[in-house]
N, C-alpha and C positions, 0 to 999 in steps of 0.2 A: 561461393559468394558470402556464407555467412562468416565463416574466420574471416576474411579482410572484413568484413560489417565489424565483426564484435573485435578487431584488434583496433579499428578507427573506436570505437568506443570507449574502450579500456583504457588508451592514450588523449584521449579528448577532456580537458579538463572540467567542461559544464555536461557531461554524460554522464549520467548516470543508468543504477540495475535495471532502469523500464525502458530503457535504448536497446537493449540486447535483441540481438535476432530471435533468441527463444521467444520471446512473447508473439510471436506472429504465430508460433506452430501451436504453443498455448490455447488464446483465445481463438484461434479456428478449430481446432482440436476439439475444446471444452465446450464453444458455446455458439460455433457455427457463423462466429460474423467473419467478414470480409476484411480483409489487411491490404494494407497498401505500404508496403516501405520504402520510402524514397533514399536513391541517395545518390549525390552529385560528383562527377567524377572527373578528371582535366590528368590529360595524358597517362590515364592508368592508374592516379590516384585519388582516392577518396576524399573528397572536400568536407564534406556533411551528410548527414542523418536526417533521418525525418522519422518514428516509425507513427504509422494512424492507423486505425480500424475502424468500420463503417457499425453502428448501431441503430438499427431500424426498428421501433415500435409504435403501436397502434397507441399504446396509452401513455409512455413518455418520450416520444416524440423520435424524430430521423436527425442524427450526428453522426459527424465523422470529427473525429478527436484523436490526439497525442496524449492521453492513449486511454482507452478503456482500461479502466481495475486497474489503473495506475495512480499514484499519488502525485510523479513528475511525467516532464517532457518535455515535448516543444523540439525546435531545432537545435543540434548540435552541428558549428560549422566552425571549419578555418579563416574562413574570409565574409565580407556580407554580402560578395557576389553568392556563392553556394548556397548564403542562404534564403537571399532573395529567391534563387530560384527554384528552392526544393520548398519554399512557401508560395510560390505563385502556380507550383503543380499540383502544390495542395489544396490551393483553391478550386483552382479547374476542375480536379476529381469530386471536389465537394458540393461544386455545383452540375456536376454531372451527374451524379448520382442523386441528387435533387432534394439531396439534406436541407436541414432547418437552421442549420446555425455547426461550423467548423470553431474546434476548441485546441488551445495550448494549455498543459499543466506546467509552465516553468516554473522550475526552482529560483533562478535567478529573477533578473527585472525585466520587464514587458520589456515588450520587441516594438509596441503598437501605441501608439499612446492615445488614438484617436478610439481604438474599441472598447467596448463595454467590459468591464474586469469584474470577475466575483471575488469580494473579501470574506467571503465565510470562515474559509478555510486559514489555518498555521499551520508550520512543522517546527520540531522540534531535534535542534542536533547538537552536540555539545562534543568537546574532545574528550577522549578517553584518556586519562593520565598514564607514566608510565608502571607506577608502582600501585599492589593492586592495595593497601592502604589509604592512601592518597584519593584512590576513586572512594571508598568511601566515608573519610572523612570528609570530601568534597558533595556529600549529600545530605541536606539540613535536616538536623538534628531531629524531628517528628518522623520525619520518613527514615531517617537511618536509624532508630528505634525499632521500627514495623522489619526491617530487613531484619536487624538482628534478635527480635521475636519470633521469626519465621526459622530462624539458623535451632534458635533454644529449643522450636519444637519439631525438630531432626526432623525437619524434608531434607528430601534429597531430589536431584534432577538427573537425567539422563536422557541421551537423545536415541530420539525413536528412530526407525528402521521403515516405518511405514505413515501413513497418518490416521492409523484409526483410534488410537486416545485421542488425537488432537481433534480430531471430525467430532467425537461423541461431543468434547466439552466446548468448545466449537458452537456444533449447532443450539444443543439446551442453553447457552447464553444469551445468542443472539435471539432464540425463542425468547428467552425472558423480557427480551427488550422490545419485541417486538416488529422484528426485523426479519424478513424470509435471510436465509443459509445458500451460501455459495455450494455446488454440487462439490459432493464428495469426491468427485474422480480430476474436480479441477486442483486440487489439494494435492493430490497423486500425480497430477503431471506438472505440476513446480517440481516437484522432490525428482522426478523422472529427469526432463529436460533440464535442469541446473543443475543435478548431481551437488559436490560440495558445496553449492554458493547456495542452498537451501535445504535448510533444516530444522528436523522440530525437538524444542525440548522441553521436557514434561516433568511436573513437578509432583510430586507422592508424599503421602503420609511415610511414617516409618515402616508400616504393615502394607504400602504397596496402593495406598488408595491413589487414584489419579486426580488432583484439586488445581491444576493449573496449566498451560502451556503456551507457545507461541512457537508457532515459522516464520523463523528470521532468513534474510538475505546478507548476501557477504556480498561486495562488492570493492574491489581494490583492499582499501585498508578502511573501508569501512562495516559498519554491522548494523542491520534495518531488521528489528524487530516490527511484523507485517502485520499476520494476521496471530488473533488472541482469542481462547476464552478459559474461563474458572468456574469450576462447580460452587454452587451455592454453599457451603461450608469453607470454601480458598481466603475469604474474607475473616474470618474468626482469629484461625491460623497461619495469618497474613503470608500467604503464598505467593498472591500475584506478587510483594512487594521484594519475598525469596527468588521467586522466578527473573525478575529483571536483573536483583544484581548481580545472580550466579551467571547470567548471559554476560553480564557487564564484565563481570571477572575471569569469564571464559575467552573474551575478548579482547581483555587484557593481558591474559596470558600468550594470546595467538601474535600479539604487536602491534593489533589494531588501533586509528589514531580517533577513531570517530564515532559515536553512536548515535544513529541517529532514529529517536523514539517515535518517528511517524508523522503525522496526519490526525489534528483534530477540528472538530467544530470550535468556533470559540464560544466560551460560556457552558461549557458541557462538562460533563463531569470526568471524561478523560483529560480534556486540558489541563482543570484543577489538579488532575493528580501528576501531569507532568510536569509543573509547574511546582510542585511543592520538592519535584527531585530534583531542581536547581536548575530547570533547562530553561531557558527563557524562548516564548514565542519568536518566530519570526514568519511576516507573511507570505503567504504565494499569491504568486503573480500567476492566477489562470485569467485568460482573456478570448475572447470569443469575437469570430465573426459571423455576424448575424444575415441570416438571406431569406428568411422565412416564417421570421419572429420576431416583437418588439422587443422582447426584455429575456436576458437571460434565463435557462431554466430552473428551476428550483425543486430537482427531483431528488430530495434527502428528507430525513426523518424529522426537522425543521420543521417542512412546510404542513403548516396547521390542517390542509385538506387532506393528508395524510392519518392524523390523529386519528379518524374512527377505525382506517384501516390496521393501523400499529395495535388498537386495545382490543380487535375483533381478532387480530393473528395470536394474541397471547394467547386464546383460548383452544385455540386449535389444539387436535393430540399430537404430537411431536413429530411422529412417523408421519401423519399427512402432512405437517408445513414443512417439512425435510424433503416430502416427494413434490411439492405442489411448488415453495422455495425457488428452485433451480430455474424454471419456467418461467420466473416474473424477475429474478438478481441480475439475470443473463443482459435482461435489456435497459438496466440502471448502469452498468458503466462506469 
């Protein structure tokens, strides 16, 4: 079942890398939640997609969502019969299982017009040119500075084999921010279960020091730089801004038509800096149906009730919020 799942996806043109049947083996694998993937079928053929997973917690609440630790979703369908009905089975499970509110991450436009939408969120996608020049002439001028500052002081990049550079710089990041770390072994089963369409690449001094990386996804002919972090020194000897283009130019070398740099809050300081490499926001349409709560949830680093918790994790030794981490990420989603 999963090749005809992921060949309807591959050919579906509002599918995307968090439609894949892999994510079900993923997040049950990793983090023990419940998958449901729907998919509608008429004489043997696949109509639509659906994938959800159920997330149950005591402190931020019971969802079932398209998708957990995904940035897209929602229904992928051929007709609006399939999809009517791989969202009316969606509801069913969601109130069976006696969730508080079922969620769509669409890329595209709301399906719903009548349900409550979060605007928090943009992504950020731009084409990939075809000459790799081109790509960076076509990056304004302050940032295409930091790039070829980064070039003047010989990093180089190479892709890893495993993810334990990428884990170390990784976690001491998201420590600084304040934020628990996704478990090490969920890092290791992206690279496991997508084989080439996941990979990490890591950015060095000339002598080998580790100051930057990211696991990107491939998808068709596109390239989703996911997850990031940079050692406290990456900024001096502007890495991170090394690190993207040499992905960008790796990417263009492969034929790729798209890059697309993620997932930010707006007003944050990753926005501003995707924003200054030429990509212009554009918003997601995530929408929720609510069954067990007034208002949307607000469980990101945003919400002010959070604050003591973010300046009380900085202080933590690294090794504890690494181990303690995985236990409280799992049921943020």
């Amino acid at each position: 079942m999963s090749a005809r799942w992921d060949a309807f996806v591959l050919a579906h043109p509002l599918a995307t890398f968090f439609h894949r049947s892999g994510w079900l083996r993923v997040i049950e694998k990793s983090f023990g939640h419940r998958g449901f993937f729907l998919y509608a079928e008429r004489d043997g053929v696949i109509e639509g997609v659906l994938p959800l997973a159920e997330v149950k917690s005591r402190l931020f609440g019971h969802s079932v969502s398209s998708l957990p630790f995904a940035v897209y979703g929602g229904v992928a369908a051929l007709n609006d019969e399939a999809a009517a009905a791989l969202e009316a089975e969606a509801e069913k499970i969601a109130r069976g299982q006696g969730a508080e509110h079922l969620e769509y991450r669409n890329l595209g436009a709301t399906r719903h017009a009548d349900w409550p939408r979060q605007d928090l969120y943009v992504t950020f996608r731009k084409e990939i040119l075809p000459e790799e020049e081109a790509n960076m002439l076509a990056i304004p001028r302050k940032q295409r500075a930091m790039v070829r500052k980064g070039i003047k002081n010989e990093l180089t990049a190479d892709v890893d084999a495993n993810v334990d550079r990428f884990f170390d710089l990784y976690a001491d990041n998201v420590h600084r921010h304040g934020t628990p770390a996704m478990p090490k072994k969920y890092f290791q089963a992206l690279l496991d279960e997508f084989g080439p369409d996941a990979e990490v690449l890591t950015v060095t001094t000339s002598d080998g020091k580790p100051l930057s990386t990211v696991l990107t996804f491939y998808f068709r002919d596109e390239c989703l730089p996911y997850y990031a972090g940079d050692d406290e020194a990456a900024r001096d000897l502007a890495a991170n801004d090394f690190k993207y283009w040499e992905l960008m130019r790796r990417a263009c070398a492969r034929g790729l038509k798209v890059f697309d740099y993620g997932r930010s809050k707006q007003g944050t300081g990753p926005y501003a800096f995707k924003k200054n490499w030429g990509f212009e926001p554009q918003p997601l349409s995530y929408e929720y149906r609510l069954f067990k709560r007034d208002a949307i949830p607000q469980n990101n680093p945003n919400n002010p009730k959070y604050q003591l918790m973010i300046k009380a994790w900085r202080k933590l030794p690294i090794g504890f919020a690494n181990w303690l981490g995985p236990f409280i990420v799992k049921n943020l989603g």
